[in-house]
C-alpha positions in Angstrom: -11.8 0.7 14.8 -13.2 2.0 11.5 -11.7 0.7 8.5 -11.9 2.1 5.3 -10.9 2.2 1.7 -10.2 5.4 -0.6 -10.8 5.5 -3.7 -7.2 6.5 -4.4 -6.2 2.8 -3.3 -8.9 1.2 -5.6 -7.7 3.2 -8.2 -3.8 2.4 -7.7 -5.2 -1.3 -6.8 -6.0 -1.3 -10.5 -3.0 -0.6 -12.1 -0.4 -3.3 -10.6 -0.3 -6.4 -12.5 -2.8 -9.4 -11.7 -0.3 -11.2 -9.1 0.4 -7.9 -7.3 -3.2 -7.2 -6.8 -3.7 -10.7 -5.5 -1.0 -10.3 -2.8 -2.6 -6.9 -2.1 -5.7 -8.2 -1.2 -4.7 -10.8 0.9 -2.8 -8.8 2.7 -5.7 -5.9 3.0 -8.0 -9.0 4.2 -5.6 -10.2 6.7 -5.1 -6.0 8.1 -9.3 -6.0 8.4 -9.5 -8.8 9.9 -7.0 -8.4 12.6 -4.9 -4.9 12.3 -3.0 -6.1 15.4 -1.2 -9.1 14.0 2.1 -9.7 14.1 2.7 -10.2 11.0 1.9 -6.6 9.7 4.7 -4.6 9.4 3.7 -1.2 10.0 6.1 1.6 9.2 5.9 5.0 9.8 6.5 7.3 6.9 9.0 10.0 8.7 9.3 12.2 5.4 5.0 12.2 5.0 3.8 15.9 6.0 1.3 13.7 8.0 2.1 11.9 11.0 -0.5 9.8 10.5 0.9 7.9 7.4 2.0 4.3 7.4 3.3 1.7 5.3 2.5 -1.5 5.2 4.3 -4.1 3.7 3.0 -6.3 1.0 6.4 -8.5 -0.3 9.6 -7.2 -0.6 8.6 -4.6 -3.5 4.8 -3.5 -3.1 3.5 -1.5 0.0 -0.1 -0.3 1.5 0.0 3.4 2.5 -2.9 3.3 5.0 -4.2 6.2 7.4 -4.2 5.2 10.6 -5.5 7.8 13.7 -6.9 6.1 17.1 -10.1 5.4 15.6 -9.9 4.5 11.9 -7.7 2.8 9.6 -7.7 3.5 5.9 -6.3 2.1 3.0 -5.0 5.0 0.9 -2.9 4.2 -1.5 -0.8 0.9 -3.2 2.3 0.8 -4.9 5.8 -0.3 -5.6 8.0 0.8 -2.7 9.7 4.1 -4.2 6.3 4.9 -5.7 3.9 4.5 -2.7 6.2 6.6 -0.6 6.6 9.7 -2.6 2.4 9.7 -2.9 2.1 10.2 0.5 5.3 12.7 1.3 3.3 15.9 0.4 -0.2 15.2 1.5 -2.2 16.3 4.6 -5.3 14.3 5.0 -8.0 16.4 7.6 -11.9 16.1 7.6 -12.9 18.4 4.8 -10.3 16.1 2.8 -12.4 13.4 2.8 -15.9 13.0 1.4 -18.1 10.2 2.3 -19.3 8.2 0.0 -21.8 5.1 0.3 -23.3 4.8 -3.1 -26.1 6.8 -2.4 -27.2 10.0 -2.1 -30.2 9.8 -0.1 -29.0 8.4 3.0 -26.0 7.0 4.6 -25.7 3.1 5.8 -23.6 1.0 7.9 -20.8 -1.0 6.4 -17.3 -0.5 4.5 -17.3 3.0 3.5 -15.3 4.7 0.2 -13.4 7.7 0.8 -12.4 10.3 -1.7 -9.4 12.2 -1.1 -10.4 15.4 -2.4 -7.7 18.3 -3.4 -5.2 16.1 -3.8 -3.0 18.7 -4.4 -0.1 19.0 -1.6 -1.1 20.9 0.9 2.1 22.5 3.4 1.5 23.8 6.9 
C-alpha cells in the first residue's frame, strides 16, 4: 500500500498546538507503520461526498481525515473533531485532484510522496 501525505494535512498539522501535533505524529507513525493495527480506529465519514474518506482517531478531540482506496492511503487533513469532519463533507478527491509533487521538477523518485489537493473548491456529482 502507498502512503502518502497532502499538503493540506501538513498545513492543518501546523496549526494545532505543540501537544496536539505530538499526538498526531505518533499516531501518523504508528498508521505507516502498520495501517492494520488494532488500535486504529478507522471511521467512515457517511456525510463525505466521497466514499473514500475516513477518520482516524487521534484522542478523544483531534482526528486524521485520511484517503484510503485499495492501494493507497493518504493523510489529508487534521483537526479537532467537528472541524476535521466538515473539511471533508464537500470534497471529491479523483486523479486530476491531485498533483504530484517530489521536490523536483526534473524527475520523479521513490519514497514518501506530497500531494496537493488542487481545486479545493467543493465539487458535487
Amino acid at each position: 500500500m502507498n502512503f502518502r501525505i497532502s499538503d493540506t494535512f501538513t498545513s492543518s498539522l501546523g496549526k494545532l498546538t505543540a501537544q496536539e501535533q505530538k499526538a498526531v505524529k505518533t499516531t501518523a507513525f504508528d498508521l505507516q507503520m502498520n495501517p492494520a493495527s488494532p488500535g486504529m480506529r478507522f471511521h467512515r465519514l457517511d456525510r463525505a461526498k466521497d466514499p473514500n474518506f475516513w477518520s482516524i482517531r487521534v484522542n478523544d478531540d483531534i482526528r486524521i481525515i485520511v484517503h484510503k482506496t485499495d492501494s493507497s492511503l493518504m493523510l489529508a487533513y487534521t483537526d479537532h473533531h467537528d472541524k476535521a469532519y466538515k473539511w471533508a463533507e464537500p470534497l471529491v478527491i479523483g486523479a486530476y485532484y491531485l498533483r504530484l509533487w517530489s521536490g523536483s521538477t526534473s524527475h520523479a523518485r521513490a519514497g514518501p510522496w506530497i500531494l496537493s489537493i488542487e481545486a479545493l473548491a467543493p465539487t458535487y456529482y
